[in-house]
N, C-alpha and C positions, 0 to 999 in steps of 0.2 A: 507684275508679280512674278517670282521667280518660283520653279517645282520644289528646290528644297524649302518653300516657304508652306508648301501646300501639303506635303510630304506628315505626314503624322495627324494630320486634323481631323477632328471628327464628320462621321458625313449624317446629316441633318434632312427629314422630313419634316413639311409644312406644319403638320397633325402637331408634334411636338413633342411625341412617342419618346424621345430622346431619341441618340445617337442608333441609327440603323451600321456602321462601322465606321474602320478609320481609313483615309487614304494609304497605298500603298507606294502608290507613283500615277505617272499620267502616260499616256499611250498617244506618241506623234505617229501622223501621218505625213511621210516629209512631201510627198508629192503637192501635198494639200497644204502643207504651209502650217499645222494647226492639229492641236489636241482631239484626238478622234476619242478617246474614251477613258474613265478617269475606274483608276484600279482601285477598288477597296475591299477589306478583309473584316468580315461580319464577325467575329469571334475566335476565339483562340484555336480551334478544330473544325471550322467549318470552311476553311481553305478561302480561295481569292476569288473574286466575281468582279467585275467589269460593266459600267453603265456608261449607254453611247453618251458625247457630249452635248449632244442635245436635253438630255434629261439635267443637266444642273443649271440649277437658277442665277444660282448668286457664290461665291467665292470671296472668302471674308478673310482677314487674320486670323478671326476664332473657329471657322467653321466653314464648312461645302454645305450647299442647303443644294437638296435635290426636289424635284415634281413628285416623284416615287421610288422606289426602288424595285417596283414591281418588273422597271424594263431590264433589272440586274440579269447578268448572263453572265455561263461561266468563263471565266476569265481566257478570250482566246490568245493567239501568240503574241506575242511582247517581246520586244528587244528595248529593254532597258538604255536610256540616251545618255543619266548621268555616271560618267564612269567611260564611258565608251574611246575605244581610240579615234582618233581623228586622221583619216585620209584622203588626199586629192584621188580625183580619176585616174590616177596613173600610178596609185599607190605610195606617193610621198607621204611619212607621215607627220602629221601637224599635230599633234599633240593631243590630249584627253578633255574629255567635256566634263565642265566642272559643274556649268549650271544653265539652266535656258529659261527668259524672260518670257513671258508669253501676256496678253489680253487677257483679262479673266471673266470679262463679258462676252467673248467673241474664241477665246478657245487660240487665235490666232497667234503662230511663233513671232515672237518682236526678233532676237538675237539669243545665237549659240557661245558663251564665254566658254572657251577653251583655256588652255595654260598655255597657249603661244595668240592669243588674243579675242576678239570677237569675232563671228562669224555671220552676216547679215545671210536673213532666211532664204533669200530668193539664189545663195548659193548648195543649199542642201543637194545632194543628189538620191542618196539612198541611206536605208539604217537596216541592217544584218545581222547577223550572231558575231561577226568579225570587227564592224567599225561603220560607225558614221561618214559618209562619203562627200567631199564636196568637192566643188567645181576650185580649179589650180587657182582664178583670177582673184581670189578673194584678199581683199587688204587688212592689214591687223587694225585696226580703230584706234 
């Protein structure tokens, strides 16, 4: 599943309460390889909160179905991945992240498509207020 797929959809309690809110984006851990916690915004004025990725169930076309919302927290730092520049360790730049594949059972990144290619995960180094960082050896797919 790709984040802009996930990007707008509602997020879903078992109970059936309807829509507790909407996804906002998702929050990588790049060290981890993998979606640490999925952003969503409960209402028009009641700002963003944050539930770890342990708390969702299921990841659908129509919907995030969470366990609760009860482990909702406020939403901590974020650096936004799609959008982001893309540079080597040495500060070469490779271009801007367009979208990222990820497992939707497992949270886990598959690949980073950039506008100068794909990026396999196990090259990520870091993600900043500046740019997503990878290792230089990475090949375009």
């Amino acid at each position: 599943m790709l984040f802009t797929e996930v990007r707008g959809l509602p997020v879903l309690v078992p109970d059936g309460g309807g829509p507790v809110g909407t996804v906002t984006s998702l929050t990588v851990d790049v060290a981890a390889g993998a979606v640490s916690r999925l952003r969503l915004r409960r209402g028009r004025f009641r700002g963003e909160t944050a539930l770890p990725w342990e708390a969702v169930l299921s990841v659908g076309p129509g919907a995030v179905r969470v366990g609760s919302a009860e482990a909702a927290e406020s939403a901590p730092v974020h650096h936004e991945l799609l959008g982001h520049r893309v540079l080597t360790e040495y500060g070469t730049a490779r271009g801007t992240v367009l979208d990222v594949a990820f497992a939707p059972e497992t949270g886990r990144v598959l690949a980073v498509f950039t506008t100068r290619g794909e990026v396999p995960p196990d090259r990520l180094l870091g993600l900043g207020d500046h740019a997503l960082v990878v290792r230089t050896a990475w090949a375009v797919r």
